[in-house]
N, C-alpha and C positions, 0 to 999 in steps of 0.2 A: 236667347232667353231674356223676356223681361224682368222688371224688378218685382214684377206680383207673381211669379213663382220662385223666385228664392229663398223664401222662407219656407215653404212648403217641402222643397228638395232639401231644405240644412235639417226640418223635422225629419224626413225618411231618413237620412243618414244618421242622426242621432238616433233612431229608432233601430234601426242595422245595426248601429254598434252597442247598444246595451243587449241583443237579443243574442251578440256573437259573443259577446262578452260574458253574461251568461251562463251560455252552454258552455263557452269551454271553464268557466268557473267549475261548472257541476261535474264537468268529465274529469277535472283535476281534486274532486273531492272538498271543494269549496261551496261556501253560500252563491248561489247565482241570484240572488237578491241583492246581493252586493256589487253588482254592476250598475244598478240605479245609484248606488251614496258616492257623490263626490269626495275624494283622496283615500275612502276606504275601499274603493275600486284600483287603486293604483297600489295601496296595502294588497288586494289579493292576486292582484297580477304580480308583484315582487313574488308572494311566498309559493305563487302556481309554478314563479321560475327556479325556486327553491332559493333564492336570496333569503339573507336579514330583515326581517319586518323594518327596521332601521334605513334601510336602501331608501324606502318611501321619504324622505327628507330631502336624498337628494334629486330629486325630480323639482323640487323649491330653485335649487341653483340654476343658475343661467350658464347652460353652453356645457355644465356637467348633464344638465337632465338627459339632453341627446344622448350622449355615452351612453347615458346608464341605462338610458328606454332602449337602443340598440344591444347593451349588453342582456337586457333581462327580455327582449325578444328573441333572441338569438339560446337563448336557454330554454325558454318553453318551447321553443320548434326541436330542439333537442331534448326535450323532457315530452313531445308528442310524437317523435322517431321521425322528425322530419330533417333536411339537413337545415345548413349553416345559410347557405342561400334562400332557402323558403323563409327561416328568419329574418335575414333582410331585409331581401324583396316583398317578400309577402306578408310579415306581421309588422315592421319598421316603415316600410316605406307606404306599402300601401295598405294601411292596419284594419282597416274596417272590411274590407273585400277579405284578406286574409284570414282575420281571426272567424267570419263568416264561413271561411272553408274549411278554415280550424274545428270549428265545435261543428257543425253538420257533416263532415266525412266518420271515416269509420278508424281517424288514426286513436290510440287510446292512449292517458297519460301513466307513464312509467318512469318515474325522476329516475335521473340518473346523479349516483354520488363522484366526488371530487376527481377520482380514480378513472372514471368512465362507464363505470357499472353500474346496471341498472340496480334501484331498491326494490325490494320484494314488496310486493303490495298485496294485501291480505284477501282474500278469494272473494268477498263482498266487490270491493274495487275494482275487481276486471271484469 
């Protein structure tokens, strides 16, 4: 690959990831508008994981951010009924490919509370 498509290929990728971002915003009941605003995209992925809107602060810290981006992937793949590994692997590690398969499949979002159980979510919702 030369250096006169690398810019072009960082555009699609950035294009990928606000379209995956998104959909699963919308499927979690959130603005999907809000994958365009810088740090109030990382505000709506905290509360999609069901964290503290406060969480987003720590994503500023260095070497806590990883944690906390792994923690709060690892919750929305289980608030989409996916497991602990598809979090991971597929929203942590490789997050653009994943969250893409996130909002396009047919998994649907059902937080689950502290206990394990899902919240009832109101007939509109599902």
């Amino acid at each position: 690959m030369n250096s006169s498509s690398t810019p072009i290929v960082s555009i699609v990728v950035a294009i990928a990831a606000v379209v995956s971002l998104w959909r699963v915003f919308t499927k979690a009941g959130l603005p999907g508008w809000g994958a365009i605003i810088p740090i109030y995209n990382v505000y709506l992925l905290v509360k999609a994981a069901g964290r503290p809107g406060w969480w987003t602060v720590l994503y500023f810290v260095p070497v806590v951010n990883v944690v906390i981006h792994l923690l709060v992937c690892l919750d929305i793949a289980q608030n989409f009924g996916k497991s602990k590994v598809y979090g991971a692997v597929g929203l942590w590690l490789f997050n653009v490919i994943g969250f893409l398969i996130l909002g396009f499949s047919s998994a649907r979002y059902a937080p689950v509370q502290a206990g394990g159980s899902r919240v009832p979510q109101p007939a509109a919702a599902r």
